[in-house]
MIDO-204966 format. One record per residue (C-alpha): residue in three letters; residue number from 0; x, y, z. Coordinates in steps of 0.001 Angstrom, whole numbers, plus 500000, padded with zeros to 6 digits. Each point is the difference from the previous one (the first is absolute). Example, Ala and Ser with C-alpha at 12.3 -4.5 7.8 and 13.67 -1.06 7.14 Angstrom:
2
<"ALA",0,<512300,495500,507800>>
<"SER",1,<501370,503440,499340>>
END
This chain:
283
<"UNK",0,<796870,650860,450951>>
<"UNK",1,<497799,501127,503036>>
<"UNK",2,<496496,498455,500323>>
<"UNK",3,<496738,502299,499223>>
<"UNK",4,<498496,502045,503016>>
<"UNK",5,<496968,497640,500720>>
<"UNK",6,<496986,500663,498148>>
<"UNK",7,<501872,501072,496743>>
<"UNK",8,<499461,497856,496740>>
<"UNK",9,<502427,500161,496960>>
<"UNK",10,<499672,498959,496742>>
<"UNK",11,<501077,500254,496184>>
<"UNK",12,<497268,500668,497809>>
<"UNK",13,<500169,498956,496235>>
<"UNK",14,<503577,499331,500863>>
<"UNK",15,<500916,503363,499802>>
<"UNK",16,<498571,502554,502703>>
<"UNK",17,<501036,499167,503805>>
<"UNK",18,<496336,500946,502123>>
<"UNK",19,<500946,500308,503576>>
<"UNK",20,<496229,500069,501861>>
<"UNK",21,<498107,500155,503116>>
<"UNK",22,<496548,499723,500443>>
<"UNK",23,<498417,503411,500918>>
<"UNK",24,<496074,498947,499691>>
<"UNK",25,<499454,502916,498250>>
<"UNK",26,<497970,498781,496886>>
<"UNK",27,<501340,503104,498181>>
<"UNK",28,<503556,499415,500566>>
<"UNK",29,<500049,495872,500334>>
<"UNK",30,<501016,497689,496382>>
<"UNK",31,<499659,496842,500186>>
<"UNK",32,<502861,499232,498106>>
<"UNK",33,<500038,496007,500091>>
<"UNK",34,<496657,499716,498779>>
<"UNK",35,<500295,502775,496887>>
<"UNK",36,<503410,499625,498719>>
<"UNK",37,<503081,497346,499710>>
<"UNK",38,<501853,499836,503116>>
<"UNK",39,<502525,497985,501550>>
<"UNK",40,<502050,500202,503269>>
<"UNK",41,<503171,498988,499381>>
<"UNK",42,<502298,498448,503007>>
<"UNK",43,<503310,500935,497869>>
<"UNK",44,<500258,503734,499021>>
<"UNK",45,<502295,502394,498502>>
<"UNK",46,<502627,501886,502860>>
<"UNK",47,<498204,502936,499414>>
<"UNK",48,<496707,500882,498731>>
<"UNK",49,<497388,502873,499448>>
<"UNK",50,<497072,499611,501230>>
<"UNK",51,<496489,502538,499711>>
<"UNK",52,<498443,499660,503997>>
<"UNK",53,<496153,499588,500400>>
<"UNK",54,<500000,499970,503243>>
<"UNK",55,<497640,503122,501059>>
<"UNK",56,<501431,503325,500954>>
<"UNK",57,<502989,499607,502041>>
<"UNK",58,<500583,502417,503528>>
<"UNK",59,<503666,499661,499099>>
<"UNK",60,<500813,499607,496228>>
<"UNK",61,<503519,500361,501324>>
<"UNK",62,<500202,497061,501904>>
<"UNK",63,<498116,497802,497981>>
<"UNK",64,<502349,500927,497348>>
<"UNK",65,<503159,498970,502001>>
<"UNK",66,<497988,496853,500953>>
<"UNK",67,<499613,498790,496634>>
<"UNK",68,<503761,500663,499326>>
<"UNK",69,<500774,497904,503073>>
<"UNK",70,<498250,497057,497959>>
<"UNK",71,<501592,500834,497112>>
<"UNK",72,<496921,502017,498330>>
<"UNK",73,<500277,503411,498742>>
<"UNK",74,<496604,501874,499837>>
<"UNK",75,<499069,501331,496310>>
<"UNK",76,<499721,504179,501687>>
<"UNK",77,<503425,500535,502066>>
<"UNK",78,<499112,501983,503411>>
<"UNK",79,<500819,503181,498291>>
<"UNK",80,<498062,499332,496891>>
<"UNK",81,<496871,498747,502343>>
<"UNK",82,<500169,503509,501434>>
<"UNK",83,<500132,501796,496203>>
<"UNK",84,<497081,498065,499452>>
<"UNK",85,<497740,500729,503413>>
<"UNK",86,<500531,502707,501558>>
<"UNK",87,<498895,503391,498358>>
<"UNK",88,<502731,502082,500558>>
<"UNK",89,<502276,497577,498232>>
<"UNK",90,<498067,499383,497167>>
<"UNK",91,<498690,503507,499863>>
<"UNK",92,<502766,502364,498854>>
<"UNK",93,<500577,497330,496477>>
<"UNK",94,<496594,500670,498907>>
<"UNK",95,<499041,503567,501412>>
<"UNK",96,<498172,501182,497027>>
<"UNK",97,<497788,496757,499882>>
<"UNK",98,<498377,500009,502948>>
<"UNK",99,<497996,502466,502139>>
<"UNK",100,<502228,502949,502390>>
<"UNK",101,<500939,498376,503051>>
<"UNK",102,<502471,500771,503302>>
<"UNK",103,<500947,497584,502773>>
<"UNK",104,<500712,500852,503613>>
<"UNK",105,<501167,497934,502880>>
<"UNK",106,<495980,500521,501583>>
<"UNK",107,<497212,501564,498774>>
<"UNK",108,<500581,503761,499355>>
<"UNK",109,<498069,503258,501273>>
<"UNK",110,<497055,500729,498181>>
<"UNK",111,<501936,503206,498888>>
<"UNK",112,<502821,498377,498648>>
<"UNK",113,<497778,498131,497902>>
<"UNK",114,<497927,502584,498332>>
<"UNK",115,<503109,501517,498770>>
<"UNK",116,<501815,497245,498767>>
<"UNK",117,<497360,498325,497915>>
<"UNK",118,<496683,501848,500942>>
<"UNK",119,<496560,498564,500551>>
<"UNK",120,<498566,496776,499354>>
<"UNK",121,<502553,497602,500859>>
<"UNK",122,<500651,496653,500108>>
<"UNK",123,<501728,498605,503324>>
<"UNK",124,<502177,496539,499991>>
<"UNK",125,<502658,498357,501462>>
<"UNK",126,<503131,499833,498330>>
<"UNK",127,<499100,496243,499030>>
<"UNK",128,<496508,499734,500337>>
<"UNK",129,<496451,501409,500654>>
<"UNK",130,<498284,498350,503110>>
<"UNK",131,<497208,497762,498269>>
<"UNK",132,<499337,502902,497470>>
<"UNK",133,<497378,501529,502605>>
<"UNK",134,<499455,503680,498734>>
<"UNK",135,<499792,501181,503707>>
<"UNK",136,<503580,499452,500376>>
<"UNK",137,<500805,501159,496699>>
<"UNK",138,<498699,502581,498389>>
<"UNK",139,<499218,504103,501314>>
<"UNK",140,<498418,502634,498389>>
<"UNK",141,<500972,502479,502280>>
<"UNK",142,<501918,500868,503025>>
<"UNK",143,<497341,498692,502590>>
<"UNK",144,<499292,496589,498072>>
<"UNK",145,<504057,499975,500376>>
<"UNK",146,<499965,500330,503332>>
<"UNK",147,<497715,497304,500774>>
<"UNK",148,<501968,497490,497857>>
<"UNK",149,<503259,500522,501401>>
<"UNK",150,<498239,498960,503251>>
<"UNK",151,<498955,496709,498158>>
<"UNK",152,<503611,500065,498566>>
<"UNK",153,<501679,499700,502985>>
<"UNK",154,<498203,497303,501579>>
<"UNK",155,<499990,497662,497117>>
<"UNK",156,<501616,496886,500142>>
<"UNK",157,<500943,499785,496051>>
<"UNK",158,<500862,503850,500088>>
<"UNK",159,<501494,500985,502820>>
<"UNK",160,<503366,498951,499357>>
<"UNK",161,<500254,500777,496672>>
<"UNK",162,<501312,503636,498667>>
<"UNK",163,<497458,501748,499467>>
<"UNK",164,<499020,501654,496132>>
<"UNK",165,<498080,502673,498772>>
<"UNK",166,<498403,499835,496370>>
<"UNK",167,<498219,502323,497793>>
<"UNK",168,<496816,498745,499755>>
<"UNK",169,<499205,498715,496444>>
<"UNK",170,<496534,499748,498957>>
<"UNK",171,<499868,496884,498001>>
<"UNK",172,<497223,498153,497836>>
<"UNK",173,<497512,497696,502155>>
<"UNK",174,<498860,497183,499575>>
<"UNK",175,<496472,498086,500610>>
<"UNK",176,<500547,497775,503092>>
<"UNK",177,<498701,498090,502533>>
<"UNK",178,<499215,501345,503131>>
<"UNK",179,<503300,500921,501925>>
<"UNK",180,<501203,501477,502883>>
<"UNK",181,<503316,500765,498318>>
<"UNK",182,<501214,502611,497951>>
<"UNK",183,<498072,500040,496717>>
<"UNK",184,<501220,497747,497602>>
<"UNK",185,<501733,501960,496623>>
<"UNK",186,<500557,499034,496489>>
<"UNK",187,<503422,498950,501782>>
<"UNK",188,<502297,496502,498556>>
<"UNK",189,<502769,498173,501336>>
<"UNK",190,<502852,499289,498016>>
<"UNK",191,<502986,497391,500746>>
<"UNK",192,<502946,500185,498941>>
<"UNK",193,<503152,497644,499487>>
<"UNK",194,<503361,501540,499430>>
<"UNK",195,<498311,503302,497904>>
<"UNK",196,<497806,497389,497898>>
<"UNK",197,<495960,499927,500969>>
<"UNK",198,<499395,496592,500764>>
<"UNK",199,<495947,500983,501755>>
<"UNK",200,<497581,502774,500281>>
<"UNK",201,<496581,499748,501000>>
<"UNK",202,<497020,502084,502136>>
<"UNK",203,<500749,501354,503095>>
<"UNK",204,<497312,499494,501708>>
<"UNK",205,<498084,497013,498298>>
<"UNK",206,<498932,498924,503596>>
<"UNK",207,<497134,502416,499909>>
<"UNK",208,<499871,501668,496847>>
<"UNK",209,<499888,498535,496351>>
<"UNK",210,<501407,501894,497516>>
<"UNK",211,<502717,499765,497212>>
<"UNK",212,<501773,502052,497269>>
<"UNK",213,<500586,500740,496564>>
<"UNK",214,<502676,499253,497437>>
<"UNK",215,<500900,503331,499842>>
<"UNK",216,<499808,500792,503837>>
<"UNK",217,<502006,497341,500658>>
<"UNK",218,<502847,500401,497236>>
<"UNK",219,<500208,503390,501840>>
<"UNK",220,<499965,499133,503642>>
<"UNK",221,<502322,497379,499918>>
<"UNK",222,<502577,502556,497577>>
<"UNK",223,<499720,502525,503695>>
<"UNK",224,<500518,496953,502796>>
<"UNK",225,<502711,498733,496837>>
<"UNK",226,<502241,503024,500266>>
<"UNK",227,<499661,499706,504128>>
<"UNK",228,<501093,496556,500101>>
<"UNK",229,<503008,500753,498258>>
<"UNK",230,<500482,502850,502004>>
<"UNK",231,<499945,498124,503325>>
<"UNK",232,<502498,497595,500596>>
<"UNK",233,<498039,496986,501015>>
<"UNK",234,<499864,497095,498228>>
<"UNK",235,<497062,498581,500914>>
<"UNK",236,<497434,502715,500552>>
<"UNK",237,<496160,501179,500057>>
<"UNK",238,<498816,502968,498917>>
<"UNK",239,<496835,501342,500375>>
<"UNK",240,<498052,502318,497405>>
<"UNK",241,<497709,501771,500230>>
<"UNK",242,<497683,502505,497126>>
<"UNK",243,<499296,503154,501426>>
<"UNK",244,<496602,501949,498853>>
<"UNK",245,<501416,501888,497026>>
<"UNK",246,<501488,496528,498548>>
<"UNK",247,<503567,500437,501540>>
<"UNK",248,<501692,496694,500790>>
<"UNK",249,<501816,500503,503074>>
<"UNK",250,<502277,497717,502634>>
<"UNK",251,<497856,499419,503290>>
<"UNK",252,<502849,497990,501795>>
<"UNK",253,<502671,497584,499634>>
<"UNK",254,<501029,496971,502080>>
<"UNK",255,<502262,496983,500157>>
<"UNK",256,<497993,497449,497904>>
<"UNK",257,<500916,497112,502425>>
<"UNK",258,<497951,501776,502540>>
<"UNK",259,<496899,501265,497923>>
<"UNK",260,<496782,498143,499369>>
<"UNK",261,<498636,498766,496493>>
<"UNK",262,<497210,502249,499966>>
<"UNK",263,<497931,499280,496582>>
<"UNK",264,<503403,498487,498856>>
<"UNK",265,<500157,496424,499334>>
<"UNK",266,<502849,498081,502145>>
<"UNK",267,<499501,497679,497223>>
<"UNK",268,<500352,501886,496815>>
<"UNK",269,<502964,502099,502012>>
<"UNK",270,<502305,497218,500900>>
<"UNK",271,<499280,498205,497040>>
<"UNK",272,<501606,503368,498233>>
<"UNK",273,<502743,500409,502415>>
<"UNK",274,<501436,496392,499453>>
<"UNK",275,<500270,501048,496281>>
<"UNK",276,<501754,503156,500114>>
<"UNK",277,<503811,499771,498984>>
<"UNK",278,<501099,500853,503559>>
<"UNK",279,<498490,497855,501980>>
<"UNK",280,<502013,497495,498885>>
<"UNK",281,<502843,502101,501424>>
<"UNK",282,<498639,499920,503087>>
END
């Protein structure tokens, strides 16, 4: 049984979940497990366990993968469900008809090729991610504001690499926030789920904007990012919702839960759920 990279921490919480971690110092991302819930580090373990990594987004899922299976850990999301979980174009095709019109190219297309495969607005991301959700690198109302972000596109450290995808631009419902130089903050809500069960869901963006729904708007968001869970074989996952104008409940984006903050989600109230659910004890 190989020792853990330096830096990584592994415990059993409530006896039941494995919790590999790293500390990111990202107050949205970092638990302090210890200090919330029962853990324990045992010396003896079993030949083989699963384990859920909180150890910040890996640049190589891959090889942290195999590096856990060196030390006898297997990672909750194998490498190819990590990939049906985080990047669009996997995740994409499963739930076409609950999310917004998009297309993915190796770099950022001509301006032409764009207008006629989804039209103007759009909404411009990387296969994985936005770049800090600045609007200047992400959204274009035309073929000139285009222009000008693909030359912000292709300089970016966080998007450069990625593929790049086109969205139809979805006007959704605002909310009152803060002052912000991001995007503006929507009537959008994370969800978390654990093997197809919802085990956390919370406000996007409760760092600068305070809002929260009803019974009823919640009963029918989480039935929408329900049937794309199940859809999207991932077993631990996030997906984001979002309401647009006329009341729709759509699918902003999914992503390998081991990697994805807690937004307005409490770390406490989630893995307090996840060490109850039947599987975890599977795991």
């Amino acid at each position: 049984m190989g020792d853990l990279p330096t830096g990584y921490d592994l415990m059993l919480i409530d006896d039941t979940v494995w919790i590999l971690t790293q500390k990111t110092n990202n107050p949205a991302y970092d638990f302090a497990f210890d200090s919330a819930l029962a853990c324990r580090r045992p010396w003896q373990r079993p030949n083989q366990i699963i384990a859920v990594a909180r150890v910040g987004a890996p640049q190589d899922y891959d090889t942290l993968f195999n590096q856990m299976i060196d030390c006898k850990i297997k990672l909750i999301n194998s490498p190819r469900q990590h990939l049906n979980g985080s990047e669009l174009p996997e995740w994409y095709p499963c739930i076409e008809d609950l999310t917004p019109k998009s297309a993915w190219f190796d770099s950022p297309p001509q301006s032409g090729d764009v207008a006629h495969l989804i039209g103007w607005p759009v909404f411009v991301k990387g296969a994985r991610q936005t770049s800090r959700h600045d609007p200047r690198k992400s959204i274009a109302r035309n073929a000139a504001e285009y222009e000008a972000l693909v030359e912000e596109y292709r300089c970016d450290s966080i998007l450069g690499w990625q593929r790049c995808v086109i969205r139809e631009f979805v006007e959704l419902r605002s909310v009152k926030c803060d002052s912000t130089i991001k995007i503006r903050p929507s009537f959008e809500f994370r969800t978390f789920w654990w093997y197809g069960q919802l085990v956390g869901s919370g406000p996007y963006w409760s760092q600068f904007a305070r809002y929260s729904w009803t019974n009823e708007e919640r009963d029918a968001c989480v039935a929408v990012a329900r049937s794309a869970a199940s859809r999207v074989d991932c077993p631990f996952m996030v997906v984001d919702m979002a309401q647009t104008v006329d009341g729709q409940w759509i699918v902003i984006e999914c992503n390998d839960a081991q990697e994805s903050g807690y937004a307005g989600v409490s770390p406490f109230a989630l893995w307090n759920e996840i060490v109850r659910q039947p599987q975890s004890m599977d795991a």
